[in-house]
C-alpha positions in Angstrom: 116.1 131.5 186.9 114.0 128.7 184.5 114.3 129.6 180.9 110.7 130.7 180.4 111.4 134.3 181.1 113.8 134.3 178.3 114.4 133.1 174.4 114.6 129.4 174.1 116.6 129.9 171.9 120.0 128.6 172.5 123.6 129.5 170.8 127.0 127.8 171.6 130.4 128.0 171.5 133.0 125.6 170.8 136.0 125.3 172.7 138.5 122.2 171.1 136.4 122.2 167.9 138.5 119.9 165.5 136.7 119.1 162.5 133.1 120.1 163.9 131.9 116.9 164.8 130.0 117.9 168.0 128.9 121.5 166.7 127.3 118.7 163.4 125.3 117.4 165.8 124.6 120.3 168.4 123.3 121.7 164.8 121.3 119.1 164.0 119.9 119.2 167.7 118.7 123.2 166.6 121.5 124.8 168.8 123.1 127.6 166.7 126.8 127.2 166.8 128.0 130.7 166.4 131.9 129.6 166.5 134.6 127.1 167.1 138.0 127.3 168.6 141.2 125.2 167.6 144.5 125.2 167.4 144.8 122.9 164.2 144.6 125.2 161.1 143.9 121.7 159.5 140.4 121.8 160.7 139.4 125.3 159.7 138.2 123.9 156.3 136.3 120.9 157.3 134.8 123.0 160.7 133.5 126.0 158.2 132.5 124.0 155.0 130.3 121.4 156.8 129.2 123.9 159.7 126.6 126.8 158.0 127.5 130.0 159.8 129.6 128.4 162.3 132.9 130.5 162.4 136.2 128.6 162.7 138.6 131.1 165.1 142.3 129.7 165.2 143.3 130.2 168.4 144.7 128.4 172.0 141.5 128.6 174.1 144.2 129.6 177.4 144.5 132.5 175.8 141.1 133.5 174.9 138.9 136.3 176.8 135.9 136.3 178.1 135.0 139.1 176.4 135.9 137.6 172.9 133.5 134.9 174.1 130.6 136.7 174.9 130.6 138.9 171.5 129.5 136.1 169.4 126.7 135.5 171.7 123.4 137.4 170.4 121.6 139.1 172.9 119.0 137.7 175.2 119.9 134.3 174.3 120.8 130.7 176.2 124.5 131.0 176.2 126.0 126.9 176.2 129.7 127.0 176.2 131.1 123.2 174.9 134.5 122.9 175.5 135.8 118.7 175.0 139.7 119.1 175.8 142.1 116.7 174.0 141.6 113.7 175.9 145.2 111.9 175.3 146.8 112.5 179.0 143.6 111.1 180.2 143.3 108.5 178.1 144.0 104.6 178.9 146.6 104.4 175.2 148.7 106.3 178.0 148.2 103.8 181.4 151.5 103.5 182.6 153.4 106.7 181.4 153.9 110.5 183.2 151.3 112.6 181.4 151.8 115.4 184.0 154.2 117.4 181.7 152.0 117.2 178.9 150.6 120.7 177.5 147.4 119.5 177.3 146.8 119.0 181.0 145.8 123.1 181.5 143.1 123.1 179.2 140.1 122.0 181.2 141.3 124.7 183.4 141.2 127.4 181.1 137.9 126.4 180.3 137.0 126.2 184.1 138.4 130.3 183.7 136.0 130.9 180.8 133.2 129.3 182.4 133.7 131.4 185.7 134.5 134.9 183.9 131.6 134.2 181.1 128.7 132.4 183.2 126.9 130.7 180.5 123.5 128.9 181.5 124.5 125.5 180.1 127.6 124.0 180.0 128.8 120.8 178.4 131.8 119.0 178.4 133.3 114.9 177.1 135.8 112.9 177.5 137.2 109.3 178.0 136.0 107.5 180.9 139.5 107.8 182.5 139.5 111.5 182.9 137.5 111.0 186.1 140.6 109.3 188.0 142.1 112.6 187.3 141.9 115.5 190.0 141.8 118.1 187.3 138.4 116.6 186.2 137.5 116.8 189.9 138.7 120.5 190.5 136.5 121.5 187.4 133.2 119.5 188.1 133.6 121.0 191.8 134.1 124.7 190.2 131.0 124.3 188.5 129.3 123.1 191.3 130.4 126.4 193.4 129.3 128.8 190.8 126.2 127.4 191.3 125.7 124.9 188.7 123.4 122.1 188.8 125.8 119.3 187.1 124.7 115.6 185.4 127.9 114.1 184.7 128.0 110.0 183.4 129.8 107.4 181.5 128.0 106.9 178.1 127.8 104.3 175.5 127.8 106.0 172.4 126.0 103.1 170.4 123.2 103.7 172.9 122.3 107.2 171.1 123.1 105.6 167.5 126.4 105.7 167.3 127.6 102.8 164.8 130.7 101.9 167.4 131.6 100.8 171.2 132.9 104.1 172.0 132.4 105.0 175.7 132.5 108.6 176.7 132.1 110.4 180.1 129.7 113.4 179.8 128.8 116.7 181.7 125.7 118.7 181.5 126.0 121.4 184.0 123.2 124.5 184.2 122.4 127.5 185.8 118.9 127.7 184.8 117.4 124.2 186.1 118.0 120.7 186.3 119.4 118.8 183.5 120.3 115.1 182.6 121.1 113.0 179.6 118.2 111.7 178.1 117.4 108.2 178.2 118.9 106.2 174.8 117.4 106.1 171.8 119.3 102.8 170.6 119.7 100.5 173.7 119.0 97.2 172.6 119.5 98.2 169.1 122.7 99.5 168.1 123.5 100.3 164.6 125.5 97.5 163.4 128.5 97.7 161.0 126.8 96.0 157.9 123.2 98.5 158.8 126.7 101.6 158.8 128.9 100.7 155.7 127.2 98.2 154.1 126.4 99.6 151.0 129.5 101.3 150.0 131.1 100.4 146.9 133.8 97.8 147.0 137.7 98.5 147.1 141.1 96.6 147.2 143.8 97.3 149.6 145.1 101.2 148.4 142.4 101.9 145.9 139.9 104.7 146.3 136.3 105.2 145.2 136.0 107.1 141.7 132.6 108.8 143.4 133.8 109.7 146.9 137.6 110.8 147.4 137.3 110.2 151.0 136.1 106.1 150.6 139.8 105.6 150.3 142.2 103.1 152.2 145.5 102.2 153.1 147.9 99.7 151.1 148.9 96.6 152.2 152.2 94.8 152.7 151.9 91.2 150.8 152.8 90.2 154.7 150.0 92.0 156.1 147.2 90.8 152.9 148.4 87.5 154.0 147.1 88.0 157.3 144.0 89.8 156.6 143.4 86.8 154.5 143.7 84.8 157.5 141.7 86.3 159.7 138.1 85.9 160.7 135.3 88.3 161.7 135.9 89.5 164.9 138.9 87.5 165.8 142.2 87.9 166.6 146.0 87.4 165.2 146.1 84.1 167.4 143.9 82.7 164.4 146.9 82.7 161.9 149.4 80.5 161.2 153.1 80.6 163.3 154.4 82.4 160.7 152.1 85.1 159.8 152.8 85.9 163.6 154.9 89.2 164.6 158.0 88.1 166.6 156.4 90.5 169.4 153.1 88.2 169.6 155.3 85.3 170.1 156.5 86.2 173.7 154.2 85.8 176.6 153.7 89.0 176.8 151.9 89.9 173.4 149.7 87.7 174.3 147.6 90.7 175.9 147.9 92.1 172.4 144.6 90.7 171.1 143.1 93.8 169.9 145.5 94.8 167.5 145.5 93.0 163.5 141.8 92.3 163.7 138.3 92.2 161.9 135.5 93.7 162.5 131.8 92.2 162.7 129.4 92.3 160.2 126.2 92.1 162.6 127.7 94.4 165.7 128.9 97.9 166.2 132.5 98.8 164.8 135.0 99.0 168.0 136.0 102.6 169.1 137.6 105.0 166.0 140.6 106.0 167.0 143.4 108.2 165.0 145.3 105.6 163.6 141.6 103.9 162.8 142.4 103.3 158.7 145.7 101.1 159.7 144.8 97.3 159.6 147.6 96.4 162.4 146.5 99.3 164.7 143.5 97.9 166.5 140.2 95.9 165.4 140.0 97.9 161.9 140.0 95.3 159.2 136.8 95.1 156.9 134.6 92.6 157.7 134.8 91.3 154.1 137.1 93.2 151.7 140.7 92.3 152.8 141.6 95.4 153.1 141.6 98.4 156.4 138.6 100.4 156.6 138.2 103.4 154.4 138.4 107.2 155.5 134.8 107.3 154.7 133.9 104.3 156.4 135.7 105.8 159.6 133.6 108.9 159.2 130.3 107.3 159.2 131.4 105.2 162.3 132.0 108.4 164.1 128.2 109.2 162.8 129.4 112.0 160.4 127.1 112.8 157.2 128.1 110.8 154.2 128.7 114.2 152.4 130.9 115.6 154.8 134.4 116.9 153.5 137.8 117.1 155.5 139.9 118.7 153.3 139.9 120.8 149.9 141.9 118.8 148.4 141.3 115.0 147.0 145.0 114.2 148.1 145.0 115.2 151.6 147.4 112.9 153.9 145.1 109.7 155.3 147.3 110.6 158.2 145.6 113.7 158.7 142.3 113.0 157.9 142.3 109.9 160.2 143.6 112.2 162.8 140.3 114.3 162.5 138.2 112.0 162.3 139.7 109.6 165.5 139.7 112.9 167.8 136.3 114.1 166.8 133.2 113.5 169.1 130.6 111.6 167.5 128.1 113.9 165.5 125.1 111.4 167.0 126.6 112.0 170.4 126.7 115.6 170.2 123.0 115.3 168.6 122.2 113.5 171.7 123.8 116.3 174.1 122.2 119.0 172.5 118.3 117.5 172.6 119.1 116.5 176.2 120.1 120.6 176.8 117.1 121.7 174.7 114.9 119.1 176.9 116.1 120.8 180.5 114.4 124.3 179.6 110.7 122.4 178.9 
């Protein structure tokens, strides 16, 4: 059945919401987002406030029904169900430990369940790379398959769709109405770099915030650890200090594989991949280029391709732990932009 002999229009729902960061940009692609599920009540404020008429529902998606589904749907429209399940037991921060106990690992099936009881025409789904060396990942893309989707699935470099950082992401487009694919980048060859991103934001120290923006805050600094921001260079490494800035752990042979950790970023190239501990200076490549200091809150946000006006809390004393944990796990708005004008493109 092609699309023609119904609305274009198209309306989605969320599954593993968070903050909102792919119903932003599945918005900003002219999807109507009619709600979002979660099980963080931390979210609801950020999901709603940012998200015009996008309803934030508080609830484990294994036990929604696909009736509860299907009501927010308006009638006679393209029905895309999204649903990006935590990524953590797939993800390579966990090479080397049992994930299988972890309650995360029925989700994608659940969503698989909703999928099958609801039959949506379009159907998205991302991840990490990893998930696909999971046989959950294949049981669902195969499910799909069956029901007689058409599927796209493919790693993606999210700098390619203007993305200001080296996140790479595996995506599925599946539909029911036509073929469908990820459109070709819009930013290969030029990636938005981290000085085109962040550049002109006001100037902080180590644990001051901005008097205009209560999110362009960062964390504080040890005197050990602004000694060894001092001492490092644009995209380099802790090997760069002196012996004794050195943790006793980077000593041994084995931190030597610790590279990534205690670094700078780059003025002239994308900012590595946000993660939830993104604002901590000894937690990956998250150093300023400039300002010896870790990045700011806001300065994570507009790396994951979030509006500069977008809020994450009520309050201007919210936890950095929480916020950070928001804006790590959240898909990049750009992305999500990306998805949705690839789904709109599929019914032309």
């Amino acid at each position: 059945m092609k699309a023609n002999i119904r609305t274009q229009k198209i309306e989605a729902v969320d599954l593993f919401c968070g903050a909102g960061g792919l119903t932003a940009g599945l918005l900003q692609a002219g999807i109507m987002v009619k709600a979002g599920y979660d099980i963080e009540p931390s979210c609801a404020f950020a999901y709603e406030h940012n998200n015009t008429d996008a309803r934030f529902v508080l609830k484990d998606v294994q036990q929604v029904m696909a009736e509860e589904i299907e009501a927010h749907y308006s009638p006679g429209v393209i029905r895309l169900l999204a649903g990006c399940a935590p990524c953590q037991p797939f993800s390579t921060y966990n090479q080397g430990r049992d994930t299988r106990s972890d309650k995360k690992w029925p989700l994608m099936y659940a969503f698989a369940r909703l999928i099958r009881e609801v039959m949506p025409e379009l159907v998205t789904m991302e991840n990490v790379p990893d998930v696909t060396k999971h046989k959950v990942y294949h049981d669902f893309a195969a499910e799909l398959e069956a029901l007689g989707y058409q599927v796209w699935a493919g790693k993606v470099l999210c700098a390619d769709y203007g993305v200001p950082q080296m996140r790479r992401r595996h995506v599925l487009l599946a539909s029911r109405i036509g073929r469908v694919a990820m459109l070709p980048p819009t930013h290969a060859g030029r990636h938005i770099t981290v000085r085109e991103a962040i550049g002109h934001l006001p100037q902080l120290a180590a644990g001051e915030r901005d008097g205009g923006d209560a999110l362009h805050r960062c964390a504080a600094l040890s005197d050990l650890n602004l000694r060894r921001i001092r001492a490092s260079r644009p995209g380099g490494t802790w090997m760069d200090w002196p012996e004794e800035l050195r943790a006793a752990c980077h000593r041994k042979e084995s931190g030597l594989s610790y590279q990534r950790v205690y670094g700078r970023m780059e003025w002239d190239k994308p900012a590595p991949t946000m993660t939830t501990l993104c604002v901590g200076f000894g937690n990956g490549r998250f150093g300023h280029p400039e300002q010896d200091r870790a990045i700011s809150l806001r300065e994570a946000a507009i790396f994951q391709s979030f509006p500069e006006g977008y809020l994450f809390a009520e309050t201007f004393d919210a936890p950095m732990r929480d916020i950070s944990r928001m804006i790590g796990n959240a898909v990049p708005v750009a992305l999500g932009a990306a998805v949705g004008n690839s789904l709109r493109a599929s019914l032309t």
